[in-house]
C-alpha positions as CSV (number, residue, x, y, z in Angstrom):
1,X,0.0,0.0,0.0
2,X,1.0,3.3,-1.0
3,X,1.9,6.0,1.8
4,X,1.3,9.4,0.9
5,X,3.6,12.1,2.0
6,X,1.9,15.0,0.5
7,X,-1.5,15.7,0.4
8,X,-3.9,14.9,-2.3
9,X,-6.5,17.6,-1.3
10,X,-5.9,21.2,-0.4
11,X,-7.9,23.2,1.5
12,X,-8.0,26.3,4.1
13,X,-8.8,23.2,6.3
14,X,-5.3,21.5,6.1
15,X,-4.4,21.1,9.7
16,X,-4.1,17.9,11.3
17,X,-7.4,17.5,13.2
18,X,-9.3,18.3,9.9
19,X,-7.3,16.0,7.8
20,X,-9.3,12.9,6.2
21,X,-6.6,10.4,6.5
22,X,-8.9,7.9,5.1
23,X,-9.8,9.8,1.5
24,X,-6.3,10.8,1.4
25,X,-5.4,6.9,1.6
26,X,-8.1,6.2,-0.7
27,X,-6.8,8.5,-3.2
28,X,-3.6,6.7,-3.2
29,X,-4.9,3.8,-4.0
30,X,-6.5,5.0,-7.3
31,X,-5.9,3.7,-10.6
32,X,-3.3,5.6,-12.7
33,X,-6.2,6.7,-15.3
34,X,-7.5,8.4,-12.8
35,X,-4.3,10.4,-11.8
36,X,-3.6,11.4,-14.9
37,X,-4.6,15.5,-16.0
38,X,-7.4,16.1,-18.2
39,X,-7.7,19.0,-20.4
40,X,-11.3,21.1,-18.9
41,X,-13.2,21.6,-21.9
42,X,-15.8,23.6,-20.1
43,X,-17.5,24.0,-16.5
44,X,-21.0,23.6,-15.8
45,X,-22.1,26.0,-12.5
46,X,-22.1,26.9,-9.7
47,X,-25.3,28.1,-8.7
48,X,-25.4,31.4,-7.1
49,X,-24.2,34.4,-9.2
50,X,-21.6,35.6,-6.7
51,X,-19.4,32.1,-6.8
52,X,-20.0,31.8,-10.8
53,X,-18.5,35.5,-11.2
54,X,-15.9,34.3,-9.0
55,X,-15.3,31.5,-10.8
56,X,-15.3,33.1,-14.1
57,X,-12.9,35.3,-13.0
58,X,-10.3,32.6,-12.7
59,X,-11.8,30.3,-15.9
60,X,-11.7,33.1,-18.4
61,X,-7.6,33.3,-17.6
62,X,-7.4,30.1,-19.8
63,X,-10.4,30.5,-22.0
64,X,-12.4,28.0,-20.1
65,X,-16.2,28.8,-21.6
66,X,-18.6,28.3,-18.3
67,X,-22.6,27.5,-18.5
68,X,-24.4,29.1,-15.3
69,X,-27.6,27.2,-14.7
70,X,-29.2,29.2,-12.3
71,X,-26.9,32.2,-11.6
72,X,-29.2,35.3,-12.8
73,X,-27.2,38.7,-11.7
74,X,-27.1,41.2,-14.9
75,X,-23.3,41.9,-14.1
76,X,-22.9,38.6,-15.8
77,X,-24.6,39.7,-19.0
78,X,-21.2,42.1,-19.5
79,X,-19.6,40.7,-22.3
80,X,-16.6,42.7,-22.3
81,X,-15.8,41.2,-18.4
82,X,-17.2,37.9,-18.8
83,X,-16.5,36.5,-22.1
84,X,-16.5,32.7,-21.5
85,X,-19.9,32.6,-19.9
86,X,-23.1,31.8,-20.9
87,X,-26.5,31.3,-19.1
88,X,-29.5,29.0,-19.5
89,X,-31.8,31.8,-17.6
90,X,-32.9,35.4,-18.2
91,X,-30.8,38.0,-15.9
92,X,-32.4,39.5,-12.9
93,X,-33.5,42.7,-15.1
94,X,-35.2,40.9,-18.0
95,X,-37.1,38.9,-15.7
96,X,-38.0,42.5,-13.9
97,X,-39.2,43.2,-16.8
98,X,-41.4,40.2,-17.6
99,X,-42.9,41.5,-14.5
């Protein structure tokens, strides 16, 4: 059995009572396909439209398109800011107007 020296998972939570020893030792234990890096052809989420501009933010440095679901704020609507996302739902103002 593989022993893992460095962690697998990083987190704001690495400190040894917070460490999951047992997913870490799971991890280890993976197949190799499974370790292996895979180019991110896109990213679905996440649901509120404070994380996905967030998230754009960081995915739009390496021209990662992103599909928010659910996340309506109009900010995201700025194509000049947010170029790699797109949404499945009307922004906050067209659905004011609807109203």
């Amino acid at each position: 059995v593989p022993i893992i020296t460095k962690p697998v998972v990083k987190s704001s939570l690495f400190h040894p009572p917070f460490l999951f020893t047992p997913t870490l030792n799971a991890s280890a234990n993976c197949p190799r396909t499974f370790k292996k890096a895979k180019n991110i052809v896109g990213v679905i989420g996440p649901a509120s439209s404070t994380v996905t501009i967030q998230v754009q933010n960081l995915l739009q440095l390496f021209n990662i398109p992103q599909v928010g679901y659910s996340a309506t704020s109009r900010d995201l609507s700025i194509k000049s800011y947010y170029k790699y996302f797109l949404r499945v739902v009307p922004s906050d103002l067209l659905q004011a107007r609807v109203m």
